[in-house]
N, C-alpha and C positions, 0 to 999 in steps of 0.2 A: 774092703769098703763095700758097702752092701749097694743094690743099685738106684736108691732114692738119695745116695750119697754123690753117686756116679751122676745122677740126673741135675740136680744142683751143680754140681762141679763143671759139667758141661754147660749152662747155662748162664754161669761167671762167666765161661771162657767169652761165649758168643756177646755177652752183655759187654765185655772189657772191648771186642771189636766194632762193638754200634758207637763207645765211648771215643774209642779212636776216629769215627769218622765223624764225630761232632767236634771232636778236634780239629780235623781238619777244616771245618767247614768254618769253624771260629778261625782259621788262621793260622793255629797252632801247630808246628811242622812237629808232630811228636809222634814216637813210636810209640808203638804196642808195649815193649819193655818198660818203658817210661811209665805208660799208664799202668798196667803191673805194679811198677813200683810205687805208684799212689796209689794201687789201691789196695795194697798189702802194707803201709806205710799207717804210724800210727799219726790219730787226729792229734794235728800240732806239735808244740812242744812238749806238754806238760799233760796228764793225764786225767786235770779238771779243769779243759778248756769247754766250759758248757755250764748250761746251767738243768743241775740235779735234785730232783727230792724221791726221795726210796719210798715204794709202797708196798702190798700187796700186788696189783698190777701195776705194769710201768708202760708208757706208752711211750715212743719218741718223737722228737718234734726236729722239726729241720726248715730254717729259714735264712733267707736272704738279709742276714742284719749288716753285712758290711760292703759295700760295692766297688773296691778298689783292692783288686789283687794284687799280691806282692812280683817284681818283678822279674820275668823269665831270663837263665841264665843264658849268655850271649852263644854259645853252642848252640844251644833249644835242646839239650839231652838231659836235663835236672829239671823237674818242676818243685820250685821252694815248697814244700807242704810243710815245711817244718818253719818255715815263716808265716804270724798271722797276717790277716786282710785288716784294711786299716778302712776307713770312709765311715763311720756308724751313721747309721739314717735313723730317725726317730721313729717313722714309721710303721717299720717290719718291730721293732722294739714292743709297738704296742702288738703287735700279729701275737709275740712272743708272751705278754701279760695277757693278751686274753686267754689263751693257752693254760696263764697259770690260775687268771682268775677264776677261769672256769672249773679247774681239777679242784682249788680251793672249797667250789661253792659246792661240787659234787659227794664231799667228801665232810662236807656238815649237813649234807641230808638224809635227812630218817626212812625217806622212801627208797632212792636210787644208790644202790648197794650199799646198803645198810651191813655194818659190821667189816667191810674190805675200806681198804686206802688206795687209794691212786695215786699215782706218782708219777714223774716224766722224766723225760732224758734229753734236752734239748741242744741242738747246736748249730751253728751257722753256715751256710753253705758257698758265703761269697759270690751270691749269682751265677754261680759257674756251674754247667751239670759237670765237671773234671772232682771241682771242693765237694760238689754234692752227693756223688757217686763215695767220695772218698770221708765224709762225714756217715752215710747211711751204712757205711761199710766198718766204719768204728761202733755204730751202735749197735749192729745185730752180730760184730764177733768179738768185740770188745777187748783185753790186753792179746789175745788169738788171734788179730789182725795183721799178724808178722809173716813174713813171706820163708820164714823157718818154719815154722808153727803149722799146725794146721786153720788155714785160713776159713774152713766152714766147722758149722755145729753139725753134730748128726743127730741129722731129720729124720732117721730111721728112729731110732731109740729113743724119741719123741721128747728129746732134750729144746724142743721150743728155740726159739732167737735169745740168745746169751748177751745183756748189755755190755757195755763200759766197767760198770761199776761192780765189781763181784759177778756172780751167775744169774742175774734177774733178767729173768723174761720181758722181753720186745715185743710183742706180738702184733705189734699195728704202728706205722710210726705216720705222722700228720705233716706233710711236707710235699713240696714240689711247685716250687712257687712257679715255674714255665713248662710248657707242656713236653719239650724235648728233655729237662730234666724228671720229670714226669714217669714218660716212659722209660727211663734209664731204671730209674728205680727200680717200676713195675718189673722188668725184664732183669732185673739182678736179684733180687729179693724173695726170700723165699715168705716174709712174713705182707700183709698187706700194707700198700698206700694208700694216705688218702691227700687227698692236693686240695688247697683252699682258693689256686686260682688258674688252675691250668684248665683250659677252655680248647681243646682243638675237640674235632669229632672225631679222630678216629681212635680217642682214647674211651669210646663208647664202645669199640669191640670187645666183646667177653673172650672172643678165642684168642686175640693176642693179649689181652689184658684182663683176663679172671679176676684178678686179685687186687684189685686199681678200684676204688672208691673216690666221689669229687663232693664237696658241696659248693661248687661254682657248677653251673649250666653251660651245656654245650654252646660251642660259636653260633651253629645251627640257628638256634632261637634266635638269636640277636640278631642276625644277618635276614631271617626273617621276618621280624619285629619293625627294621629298617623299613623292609618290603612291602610290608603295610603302611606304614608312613606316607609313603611314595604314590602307594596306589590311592592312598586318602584324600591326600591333597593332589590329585591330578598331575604327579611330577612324572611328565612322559619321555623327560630328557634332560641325563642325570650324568656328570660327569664321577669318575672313578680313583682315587689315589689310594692303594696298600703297600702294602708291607709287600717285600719280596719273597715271602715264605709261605708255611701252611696255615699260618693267622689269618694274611688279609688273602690267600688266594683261593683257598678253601671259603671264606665266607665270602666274595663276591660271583663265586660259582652258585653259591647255595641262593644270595640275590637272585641273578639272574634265572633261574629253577623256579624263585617262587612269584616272581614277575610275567614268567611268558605266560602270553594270552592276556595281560592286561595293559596293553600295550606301553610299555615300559622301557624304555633304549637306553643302553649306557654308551656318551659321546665317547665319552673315550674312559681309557684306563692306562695309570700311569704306575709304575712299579717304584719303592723306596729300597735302595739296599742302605744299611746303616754304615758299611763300610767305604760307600760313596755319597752319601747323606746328603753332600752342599752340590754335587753337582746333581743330584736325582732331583733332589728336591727345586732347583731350580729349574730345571727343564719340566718338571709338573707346572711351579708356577707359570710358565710361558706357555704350556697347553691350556691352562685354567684361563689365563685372558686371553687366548684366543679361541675359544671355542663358546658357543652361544648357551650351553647349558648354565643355568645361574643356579644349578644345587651342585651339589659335591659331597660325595661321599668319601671318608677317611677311614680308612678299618688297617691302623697303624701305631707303633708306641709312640708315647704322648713325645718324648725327645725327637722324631723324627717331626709331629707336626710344629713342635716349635719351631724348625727350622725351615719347616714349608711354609709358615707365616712370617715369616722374617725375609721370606723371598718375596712371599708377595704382597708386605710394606715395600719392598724396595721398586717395587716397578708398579706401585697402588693400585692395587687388583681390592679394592673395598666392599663389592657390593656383591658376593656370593653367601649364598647361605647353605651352611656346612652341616652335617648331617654324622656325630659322631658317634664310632663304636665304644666299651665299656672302656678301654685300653688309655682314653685322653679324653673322657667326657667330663670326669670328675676332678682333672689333675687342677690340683689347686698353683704349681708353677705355671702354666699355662692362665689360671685366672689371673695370676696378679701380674701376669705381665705386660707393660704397655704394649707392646706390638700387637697383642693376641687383641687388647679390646679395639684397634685400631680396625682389624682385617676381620675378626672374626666375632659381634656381637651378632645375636642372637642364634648360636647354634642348638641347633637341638638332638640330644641324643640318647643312647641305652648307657643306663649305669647298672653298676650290679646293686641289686635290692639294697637297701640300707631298713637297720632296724635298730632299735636304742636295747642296750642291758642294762635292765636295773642294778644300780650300784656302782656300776663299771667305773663311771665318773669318779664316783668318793673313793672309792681302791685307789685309781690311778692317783690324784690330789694324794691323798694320803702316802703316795710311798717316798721311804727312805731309806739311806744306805745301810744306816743303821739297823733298822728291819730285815733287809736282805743283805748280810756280810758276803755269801756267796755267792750273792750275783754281779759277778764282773760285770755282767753287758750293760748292767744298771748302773754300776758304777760308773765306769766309763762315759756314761751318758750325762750324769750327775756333775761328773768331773767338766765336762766338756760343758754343761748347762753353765751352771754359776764359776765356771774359770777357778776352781779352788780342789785340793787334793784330800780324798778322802783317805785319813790316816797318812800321810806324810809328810814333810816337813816344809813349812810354808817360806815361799820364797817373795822377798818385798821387792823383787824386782816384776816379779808378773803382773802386777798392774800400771806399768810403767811403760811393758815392750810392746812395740808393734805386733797386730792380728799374726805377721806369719811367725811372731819369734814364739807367741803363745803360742800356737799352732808344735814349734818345735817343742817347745815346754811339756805342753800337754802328753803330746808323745811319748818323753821321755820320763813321764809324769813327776816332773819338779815343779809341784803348781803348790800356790799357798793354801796352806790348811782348812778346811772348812770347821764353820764357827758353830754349827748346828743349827744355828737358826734358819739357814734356806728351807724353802717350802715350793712346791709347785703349786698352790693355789692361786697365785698370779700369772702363774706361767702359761701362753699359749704358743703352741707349736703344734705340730704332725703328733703328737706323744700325747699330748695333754686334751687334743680336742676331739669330742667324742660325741659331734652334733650331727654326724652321717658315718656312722660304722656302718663298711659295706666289707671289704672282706677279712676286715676283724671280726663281722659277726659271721664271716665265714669259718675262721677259726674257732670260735666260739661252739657254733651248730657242729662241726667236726667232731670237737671232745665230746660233745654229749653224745654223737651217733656213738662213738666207741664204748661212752661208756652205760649207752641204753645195752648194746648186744654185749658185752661182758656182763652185765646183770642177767640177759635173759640166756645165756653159756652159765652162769653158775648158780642160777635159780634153779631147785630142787624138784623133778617134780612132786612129790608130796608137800603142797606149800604150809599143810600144818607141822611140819616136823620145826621141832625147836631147834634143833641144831644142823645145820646145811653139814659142817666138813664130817659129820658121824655118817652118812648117807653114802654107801658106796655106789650110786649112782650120780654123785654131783663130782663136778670137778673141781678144782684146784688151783685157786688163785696164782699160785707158785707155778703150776705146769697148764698154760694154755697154751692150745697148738692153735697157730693159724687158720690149719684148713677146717677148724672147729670152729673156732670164730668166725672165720668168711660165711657161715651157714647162717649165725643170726644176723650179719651185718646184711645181706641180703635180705633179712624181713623186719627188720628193725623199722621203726612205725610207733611214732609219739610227738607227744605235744608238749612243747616247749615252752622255760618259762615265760615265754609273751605271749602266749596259745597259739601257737604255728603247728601246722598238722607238718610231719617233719620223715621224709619215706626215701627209702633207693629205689627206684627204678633202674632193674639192669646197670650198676654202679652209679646212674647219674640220679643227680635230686631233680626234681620238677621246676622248668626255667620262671623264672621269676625277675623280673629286671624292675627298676625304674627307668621313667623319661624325665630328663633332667632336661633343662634349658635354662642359658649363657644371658643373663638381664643387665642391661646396664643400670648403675647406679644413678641418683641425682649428683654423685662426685665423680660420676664419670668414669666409676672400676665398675667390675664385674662380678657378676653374683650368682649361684648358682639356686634354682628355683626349682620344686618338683611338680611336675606339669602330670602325671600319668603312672601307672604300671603297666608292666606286663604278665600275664600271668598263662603260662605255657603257650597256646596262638591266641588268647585271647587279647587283645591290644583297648587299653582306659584310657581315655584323654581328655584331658579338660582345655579344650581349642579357646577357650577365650583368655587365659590365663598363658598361652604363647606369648612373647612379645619377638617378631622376625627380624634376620638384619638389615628389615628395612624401617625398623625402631616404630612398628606401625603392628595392630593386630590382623593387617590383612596379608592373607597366603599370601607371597610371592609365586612367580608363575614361571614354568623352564619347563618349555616345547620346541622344539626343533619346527614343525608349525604349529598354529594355531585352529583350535577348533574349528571343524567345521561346523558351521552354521544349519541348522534345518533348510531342507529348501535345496541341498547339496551333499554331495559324497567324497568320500575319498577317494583320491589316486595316488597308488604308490606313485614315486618316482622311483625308477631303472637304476639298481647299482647302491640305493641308499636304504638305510633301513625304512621297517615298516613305519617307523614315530613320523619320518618325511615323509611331505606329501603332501600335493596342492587339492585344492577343493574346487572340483567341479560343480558347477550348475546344473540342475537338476533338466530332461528335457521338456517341453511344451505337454500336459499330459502324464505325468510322471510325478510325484512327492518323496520325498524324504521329510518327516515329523520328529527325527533324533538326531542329536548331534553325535557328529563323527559317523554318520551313517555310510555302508560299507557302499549299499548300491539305491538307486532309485525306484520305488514301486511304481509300475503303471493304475493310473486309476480306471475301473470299472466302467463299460462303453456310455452308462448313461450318465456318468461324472464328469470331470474336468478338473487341471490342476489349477491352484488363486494363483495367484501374479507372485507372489514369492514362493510357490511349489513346496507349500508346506501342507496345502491339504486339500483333501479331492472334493468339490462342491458341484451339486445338481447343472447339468448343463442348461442353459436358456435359449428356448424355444424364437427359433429366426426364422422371420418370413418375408416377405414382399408385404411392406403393410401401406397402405396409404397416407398413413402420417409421415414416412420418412420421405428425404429428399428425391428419392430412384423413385418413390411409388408417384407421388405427387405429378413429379416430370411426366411417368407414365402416363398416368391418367389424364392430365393437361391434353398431352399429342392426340389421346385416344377420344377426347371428349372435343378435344377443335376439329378432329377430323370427323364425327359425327356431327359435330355442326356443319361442319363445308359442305360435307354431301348434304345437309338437308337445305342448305341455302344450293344448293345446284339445283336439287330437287324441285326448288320454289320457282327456279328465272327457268327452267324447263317447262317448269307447270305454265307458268305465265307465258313464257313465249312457244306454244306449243304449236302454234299455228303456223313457226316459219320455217323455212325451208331446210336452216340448220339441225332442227332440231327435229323435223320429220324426216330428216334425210333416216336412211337404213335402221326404220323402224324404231318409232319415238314411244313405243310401247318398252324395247328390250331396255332401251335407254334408258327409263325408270325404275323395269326391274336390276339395271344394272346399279344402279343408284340406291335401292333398298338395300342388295344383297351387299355394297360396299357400307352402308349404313349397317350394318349387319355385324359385319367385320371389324369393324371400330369398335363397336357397343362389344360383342364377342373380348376383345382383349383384357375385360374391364373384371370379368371372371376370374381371371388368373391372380389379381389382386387383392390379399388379403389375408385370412386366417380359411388355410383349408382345411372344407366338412366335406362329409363322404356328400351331402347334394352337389358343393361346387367341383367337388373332382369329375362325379359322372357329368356334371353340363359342359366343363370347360370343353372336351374333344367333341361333343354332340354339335354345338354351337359353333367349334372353331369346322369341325367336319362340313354341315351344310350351311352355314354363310360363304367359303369360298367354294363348294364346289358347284352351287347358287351363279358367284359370279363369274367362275370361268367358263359355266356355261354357256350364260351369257355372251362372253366375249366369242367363245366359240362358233354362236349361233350367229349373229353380228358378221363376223370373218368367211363365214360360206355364204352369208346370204351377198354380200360383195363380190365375190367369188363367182356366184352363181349371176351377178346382176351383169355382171362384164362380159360373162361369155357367155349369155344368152344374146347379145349384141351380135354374136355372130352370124353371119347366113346359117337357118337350119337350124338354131338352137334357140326359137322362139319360144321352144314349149316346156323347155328349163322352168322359167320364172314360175310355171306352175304348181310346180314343186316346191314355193319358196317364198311363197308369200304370206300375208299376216298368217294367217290362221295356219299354215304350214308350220311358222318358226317359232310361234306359242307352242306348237305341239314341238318341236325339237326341242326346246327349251323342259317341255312337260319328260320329252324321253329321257334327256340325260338326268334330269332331276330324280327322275321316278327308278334310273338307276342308282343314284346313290341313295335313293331314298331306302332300296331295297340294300342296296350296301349299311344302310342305315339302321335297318330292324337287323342284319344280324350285328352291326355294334350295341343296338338296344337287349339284345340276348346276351351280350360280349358284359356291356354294363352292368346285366341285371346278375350274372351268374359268377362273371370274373371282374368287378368294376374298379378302378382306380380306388385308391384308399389313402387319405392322408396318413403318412408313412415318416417318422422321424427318420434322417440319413446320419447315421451313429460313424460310417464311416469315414465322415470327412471331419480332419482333425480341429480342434479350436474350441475355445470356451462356448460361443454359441452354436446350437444344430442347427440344420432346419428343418423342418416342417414343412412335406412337398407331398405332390398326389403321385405318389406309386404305381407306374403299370402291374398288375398283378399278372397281363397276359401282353406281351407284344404284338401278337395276332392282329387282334380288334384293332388297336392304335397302327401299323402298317396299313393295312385294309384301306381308312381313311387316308394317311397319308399316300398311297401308292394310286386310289384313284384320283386323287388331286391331280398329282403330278403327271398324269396320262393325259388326261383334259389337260393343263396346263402344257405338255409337249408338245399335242396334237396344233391346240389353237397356234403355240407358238410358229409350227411346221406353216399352218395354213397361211395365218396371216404375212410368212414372209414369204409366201408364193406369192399374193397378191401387193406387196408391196408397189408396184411398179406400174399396176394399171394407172393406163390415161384418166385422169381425172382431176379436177383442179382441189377438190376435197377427196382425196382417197382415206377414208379411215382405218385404211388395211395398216396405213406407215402406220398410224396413232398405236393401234392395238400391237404390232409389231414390237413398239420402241416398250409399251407395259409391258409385253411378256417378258421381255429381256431382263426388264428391274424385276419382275417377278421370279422366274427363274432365276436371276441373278442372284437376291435375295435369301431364296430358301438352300439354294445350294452353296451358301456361305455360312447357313444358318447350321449345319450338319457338322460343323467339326467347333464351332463356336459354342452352340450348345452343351456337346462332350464335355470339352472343356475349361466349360464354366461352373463353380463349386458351389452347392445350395444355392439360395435364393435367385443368384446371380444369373444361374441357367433356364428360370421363370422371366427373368428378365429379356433376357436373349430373345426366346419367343415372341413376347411381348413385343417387342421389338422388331421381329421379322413380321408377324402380324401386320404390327403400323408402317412398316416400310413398302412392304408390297402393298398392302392398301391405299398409303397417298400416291405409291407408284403409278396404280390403276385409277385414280380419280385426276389425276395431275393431267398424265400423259393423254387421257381419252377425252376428259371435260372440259382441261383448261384452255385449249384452242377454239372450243364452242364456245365456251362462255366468256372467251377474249372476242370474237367476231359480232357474238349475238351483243353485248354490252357495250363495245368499245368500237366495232368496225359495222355498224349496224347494213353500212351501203353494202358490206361482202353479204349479206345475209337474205341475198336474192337467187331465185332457180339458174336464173340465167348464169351469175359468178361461178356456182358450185357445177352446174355444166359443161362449163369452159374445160377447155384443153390446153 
């Protein structure tokens, strides 16, 4: 045995034990022997269980036409293969007519292999990869199938795949309706597969599968296709139900893959095993109503979802909207069935492309038995259509016996004779309806790939040569080798009769779906609608032409939360995925303009955030202004206390003569009285909109009005001082010192010192002066607008001689408090410094303290407090004695003791 024989030979053996373990996994307690012995066993009983036509090239075909296997001997050490499968389904029936229609149509064309016949070798796999393994195994070694015999052809000696029928070459066979039968093949067979619906990805690998061909699209695209969906319509919270295998577990890995970063969460995921079907499926339904996701996704066989909707009619779970994979988007038992329109209108999902053949229709109408003598599967279907026996002998009781006794009948095929006149032109079923061929027209596109790269295998290259077999460089209908064909079928590339551009990529076709969507009818059944394609990640949709199952064209909505709002951001919650998550307010000064935004922007120092923190707007300029209520007040106090000093001013003026008011020099008395007029009017600056003139006046003005008056009071407090103890023996020559023209000039020294304190604030002003200054630092939609120290210096300077004259006086006058005298004005001025000091050294942390304009006010406010301090406390005992007590307002009263 040479070692390409050897190579094969080992590659049965390994294929025979993948087959064993898919035995197992179906259930089947079956040895290695066993399977051996199916798979060196010949197909069936009889040696034309299939259906055959002999060409020049023979392709074989392998379908799931029956779904009810014969059953296993109570041991489990015999698999019946010698008994057929019974159940014939119509619709693989049609898999199998496109198959033939198509070799039909290829083989009356002038263009595509002109002068060769096509032919097939088709046979049934019974859903089973055991029947299928054991059919693909009759066709590529054909009556050599025998476990005497030699069970392979040599591949050395370039003897090609050997069918059934005589020595005809197999060189491709079309088949593999699931992708675990799929791969059995691939890995058994030395000639190529190709599968019209087996969809997992990892039958995209060329290293474990060279020679594996699909024109079904990977799971991949679909599962991606979904993902788009999701991300379209904003589905950020998505509940999960598959398949317990590499269908749906493989394509909800590829979801999630093509979801992350779009914020996309699956609540939950529920597994289906088919072997526990009622109770999986029920405990899905009870995660499905209780979890808040209102999508759902299904990437599972259509029989499993029937049975998930029949769970959740029973506990009325109605208002979800289902999102299905290729596998049950189309299944028409699912349309017609009541539960399904109950629980599950308006789903929307991937189907596999659907596309019309021209003719297909009138073929299929047109067949009969008579036409096709050898085709059993036809018969049988015929038989079973119109209840009548094709060629045998009619029995008058079968239209008499109950469904199951026909049923036996049929079986046993004792049906009454058919008359000829049945026709399938009336007939509609699975067989006859051909308004969505999807993977019939998979079937279809199959045979032509094969038999584009067999045309371009036996195309010459001298294309003028008249005769291709005289050319000892063309091959040989009768002898194609596999790994000769795998070469064109890898660049195979054409257009189909419906002008479809038609290619392998690395064995797979380019994914192409329809989006199908579930419509209710005005009768109240369901209807299927094509809403979209897909074309590789391209995703078409026509969004209006939806109807949801909420029987409305508007999205339904399934968030675990709800958008956040502009104006706000997200917060994970701890522990839950990123789709949860409450929505913080944005802070004071800060926007967010996008919803779902992650984090808050701060706006720019001379902005502000609106009142909903959606956008940063020009902040507004805030002052002390005289329209508002604060400024008003102000100025009221400030402008009655200008008035009161100038009405003191007037009853001084007037009464100038008496003794109160000459008492300790009725001269200071009036300066004291301007410079507290002074002080008043002074406040009145600070009020308003500041310009760089009212910045430099406000400290000039506030400067020498009070240091004016505490002069004053100063000068006042020594001259008392000095009046009391010049009384004394020996200190008659005091007063000298301290009379008018004396305490004018005291008045002129302290003055003439802040005056000179004065020019360098005017240098201070002129060089480093106050500036109105936006304060950007304090937070809030309005700023304000304040006069700026540019230099602290100057402004100390002012404040620190204040408050020296202010200590001073305060020190003198409460030394003299106490002198004998019935008017001592030492107490008066005593009790003002106190408010006055009292005053400004509350004013020091009050001011700090107070933000924008507030801290203008403050001032404002120490100003007029210690200035009615000093007019209250010094005047108002005068001008209560001089007005109201006139009899105290004699020398004699004020001399008493």
């Amino acid at each position: 045995m040479s070692r390409l024989s050897w190579f094969f030979t080992l590659r049965l053996c390994s294929s025979l034990l993948l087959v064993e373990l898919v035995c197992r996994q179906l259930g089947l307690r079956v040895g290695l022997q066993v399977v051996q012995t199916a798979a060196c066993s010949r197909w069936g009983a009889s040696s034309d269980q299939g259906l055959f036509q002999e060409g020049d090239v023979v392709i074989g075909g392998l379908f799931s036409l029956y779904y009810k296997p014969p059953a296993i001997d109570s041991d489990f050490t015999q698999l019946p293969y010698y008994k057929p499968c019974t159940g014939l389904e119509n619709l693989p029936l049609q898999y199998i007519h496109a198959m033939v229609f198509a070799v039909e149509e290829i083989n009356h064309s002038t263009t595509l292999l002109p002068g060769v016949k096509l032919g097939y070798h088709i046979h049934d796999s019974c859903a089973l990869p055991l029947w299928a393994m054991q059919a693909a195994l009759s066709l590529v070694g054909g009556d050599a199938a025998s476990c005497n015999s030699t069970a392979l052809p040599d591949y050395s000696a370039g003897e090609g795949i050997r069918g059934r029928r005589g020595d005809q070459t197999v060189p491709l066979i079309i088949g593999g309706s699931s992708s675990i039968t799929a791969q059995i093949l691939s890995r058994i067979l030395g000639p190529l597969a190709m599968s019209y619906t087996a969809s997992c990805p990892c039958l995209s690998d060329r290293r474990e599968f060279p020679n594996f061909f699909r024109t079904m699209p990977s799971d991949i695209y679909q599962a991606r296709a979904i993902a788009q969906l999701s991300i379209r319509f904003n589905w950020t919270w998505i509940g999960a139900v598959v398949a317990n295998n590499d269908y749906g577990l493989v394509a909800i890995k590829v979801f999630q893959e093509e979801t992350r970063g779009a914020g996309v969460c699956l609540a939950f995921v529920e597994t289906l095993q088919r072997e526990n079907i009622v109770s999986d499926a029920r405990r899905a339904a009870l995660t499905i109503q209780a979890s808040t996701a209102k999508v759902v996704l299904i990437f599972t066989w259509y029989t499993d979802v029937r049975e998930l909707f029949l769970q959740l009619a029973k506990i009325n779970v109605t208002d979800r909207q289902f999102l299905a994979s290729e596998a049950w988007s189309t299944s028409s038992d699912l349309l017609q069935d009541p539960v399904t329109s109950k629980v599950a209108s308006g789903v929307v999902g991937v189907a596999i492309r659907s596309s019309a053949i021209p003719g297909f229709e009138n073929y299929v109408r047109s067949l009969k038995p008579s036409g096709r003598p050898d085709d059993k599967f036809f018969k049988e279907f015929w038989e079973k259509m119109f209840g009548c026996s094709v060629g045998a002998t009619p029995l008058s009781t079968y239209a008499s016996s109950p469904p199951p006794q026909q049923d036996r009948l049929l079986q046993k095929g004792s049906l009454p004779l058919c008359s000829g006149t049945e026709s399938l032109e009336g007939v509609q079923n699975h067989f006859t309806d051909v308004s969505q061929l999807r993977v019939t027209y998979n079937v279809y596109l199959a045979v032509y790939a094969a038999a584009h790269a067999v045309h371009s295998l036996l195309s010459c290259p001298d294309r003028q040569s008249s005769s291709r077999n005289n050319s000892s460089s063309c091959f040989s209908p009768k002898h194609i080798e596999p790994k000769e064909l795998l070469q064109h079928l890898n660049k195979v590339n054409f257009t189909t009769p419906q002008g479809e551009m038609f290619y392998f990529q690395e064995g797979d076709t380019p994914a192409k779906y329809d989006l199908v969507n579930w419509q209710e009818t005005p009768e109240g059944s369901l209807k299927l609608v094509l809403i979209g394609r897909v074309d590789g990640f391209d995703l078409h949709l026509n969004e209006s032409a939806i109807q949801w199952s909420t029987g409305s064209n508007q999205v339904p909505t399934s968030v675990c939360s709800e958008s956040c709002t502009p104006g706000t951001r997200k917060a994970n919650r701890k522990g839950e995925p990123v789709c949860c998550f409450d929505c913080i307010q944005c802070a004071e000064g800060e926007i967010s303009n996008q919803t779902d935004s992650l984090h808050c922007e701060r706006c720019p120092s001379e902005f502000w955030s609106n009142a909903k923190q959606t956008a940063c707007i020009p902040r507004q300029l805030d002052f002390l202004s005289f329209n508002e209520t604060l400024g008003i007040t102000l100025t009221t106090a400030a402008v009655s206390g200008a008035v009161v000093t100038t009405a003191v001013f007037v009853v001084f003026l007037y009464y100038h003569q008496t003794p109160v008011v000459r008492a300790n020099n009725s001269e200071l008395s009036f300066l004291l009285l301007l410079s507290l007029k002074l002080c008043f009017l002074c406040s009145l600056v600070f009020i308003g909109r500041p310009s760089v003139w009212s910045c430099r006046f406000q400290q000039a003005a506030f400067g020498i009005s009070f240091v004016l008056c505490v002069s004053c009071l100063q000068v006042k407090t020594i001259v008392v001082l000095a009046a009391f103890r010049s009384a004394r023996p020996g200190a008659g020559a005091l007063m000298k010192w301290f009379g008018p023209g004396q305490q004018r000039g005291s008045v002129c020294l302290f003055s003439f010192i802040q005056v000179r304190n004065v020019l360098i604030c005017i240098i201070w002003l002129l060089f480093s002066p106050p500036v109105p200054q936006v304060d950007l630092d304090i937070p809030g939609l309005k700023v304000t607008l304040e006069c700026a120290m540019a230099s602290v210096v100057g402004f100390s300077l002012v404040l620190g001689y204040i408050g020296l004259l202010a200590c001073t006086c305060l020190l003198l006058a409460f030394l003299a408090r106490k002198l004998p005298d019935n008017f001592n004005e030492a107490k008066l001025i005593t009790f003002s410094m106190l408010i006055f000091c009292a005053v400004w050294v509350a004013f020091v942390p009050a001011y700090v303290s107070s933000p924008g304009k507030y801290a203008v006010a403050v001032e404002i406010f120490a100003i007029l407090a210690s200035s009615y301090g000093l007019l209250l406390c010094i005047f108002a005992p005068k001008c209560f004695i001089i007005l109201l007590r006139p009899e105290k307002n004699t020398k004699k009263h004020l001399m008493a003791r």
